[in-house]
C-alpha positions in Angstrom: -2.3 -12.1 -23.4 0.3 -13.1 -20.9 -0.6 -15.2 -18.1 -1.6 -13.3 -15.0 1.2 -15.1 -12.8 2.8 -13.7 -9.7 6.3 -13.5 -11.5 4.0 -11.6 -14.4 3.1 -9.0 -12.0 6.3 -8.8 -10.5 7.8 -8.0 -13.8 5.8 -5.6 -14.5 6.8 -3.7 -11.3 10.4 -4.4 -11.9 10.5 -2.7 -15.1 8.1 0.2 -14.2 5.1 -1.0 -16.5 2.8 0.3 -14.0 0.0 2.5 -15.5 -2.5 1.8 -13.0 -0.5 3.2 -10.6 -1.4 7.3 -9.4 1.0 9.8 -8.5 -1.3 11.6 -6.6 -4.2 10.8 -4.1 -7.8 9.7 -5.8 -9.9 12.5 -5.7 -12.9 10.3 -5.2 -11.3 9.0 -2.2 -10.9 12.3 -1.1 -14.3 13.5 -1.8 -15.8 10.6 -0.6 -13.5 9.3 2.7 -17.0 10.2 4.9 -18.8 7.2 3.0 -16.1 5.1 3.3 -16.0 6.1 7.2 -19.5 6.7 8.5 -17.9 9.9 9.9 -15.9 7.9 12.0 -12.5 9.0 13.2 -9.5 6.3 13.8 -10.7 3.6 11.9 -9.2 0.5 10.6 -8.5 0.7 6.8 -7.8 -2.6 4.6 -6.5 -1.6 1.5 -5.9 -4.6 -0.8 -3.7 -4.7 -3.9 -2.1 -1.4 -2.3 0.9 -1.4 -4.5 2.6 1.8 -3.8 -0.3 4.0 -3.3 -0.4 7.7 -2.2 -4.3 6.5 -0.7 -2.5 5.2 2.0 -0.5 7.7 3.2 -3.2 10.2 2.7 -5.7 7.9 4.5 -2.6 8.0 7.5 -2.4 11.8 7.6 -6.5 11.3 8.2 -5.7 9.8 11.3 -6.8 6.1 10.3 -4.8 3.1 10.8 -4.5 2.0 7.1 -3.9 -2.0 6.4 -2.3 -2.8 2.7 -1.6 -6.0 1.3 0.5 -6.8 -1.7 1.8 -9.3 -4.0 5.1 -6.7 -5.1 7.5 -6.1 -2.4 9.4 -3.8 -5.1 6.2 -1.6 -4.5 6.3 -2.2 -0.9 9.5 -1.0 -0.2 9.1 1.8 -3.4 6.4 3.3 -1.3 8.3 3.9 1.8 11.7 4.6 0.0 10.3 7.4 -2.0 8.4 8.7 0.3 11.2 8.7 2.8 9.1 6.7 5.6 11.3 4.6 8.3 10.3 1.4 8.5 10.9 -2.1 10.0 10.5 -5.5 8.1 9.1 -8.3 10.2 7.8 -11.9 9.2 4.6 -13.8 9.5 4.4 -17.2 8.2 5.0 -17.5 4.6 4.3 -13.1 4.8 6.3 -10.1 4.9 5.4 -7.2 7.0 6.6 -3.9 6.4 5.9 -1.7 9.4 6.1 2.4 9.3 7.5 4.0 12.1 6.6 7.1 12.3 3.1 6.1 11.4 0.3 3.8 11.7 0.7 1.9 8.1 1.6 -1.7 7.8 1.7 -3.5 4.4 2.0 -7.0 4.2 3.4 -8.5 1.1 5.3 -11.9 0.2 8.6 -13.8 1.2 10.6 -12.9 -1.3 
């Protein structure tokens, strides 16, 4: 088994070896978003190990403020590219953060 490195994972995004990722929205999210919640509206979402998922922007379109963090920046930018959402690239410390627009989604992922 290959070592689970950060240039492994990278590579694996680089070349599209991605079956874990969804290309729709988990329906279990969907089903279950009140648990996750309380019922609450406008909350504070921390998704971690994002990658490029449709959670996120279906979690936005809830109304929530949704948090991701990862380790691909490919994915990062892959999920606003494709999904044709402007957005700004800032820096914290030794961090990347990608910034929507249009939308209350940020995505922090490494210096590249």
């Amino acid at each position: 088994m290959a070592s689970l490195t950060n240039a492994y994972w990278e590579e694996r995004w680089e070349l599209g070896d991605v079956p874990w990722h969804r290309g729709s929205v988990d329906s279990s999210l969907q089903n279950n978003l009140h648990l996750l919640t309380g019922g609450k509206a406008k909350i504070s979402i921390l998704v971690p190990l994002c990658g490029k998922s449709l959670d996120l922007l279906w979690l936005c379109e809830q109304g929530h403020d949704v948090v991701g963090v990862e380790l691909s920046d490919l994915a990062v930018k892959q999920l606003f590219e494709e999904n044709s959402i402007p957005y700004s690239i800032s820096a914290i410390t030794d961090l990347t953060v990608y910034s929507a627009t249009d939308r209350s989604l940020k995505l922090f992922g490494t210096m590249e």
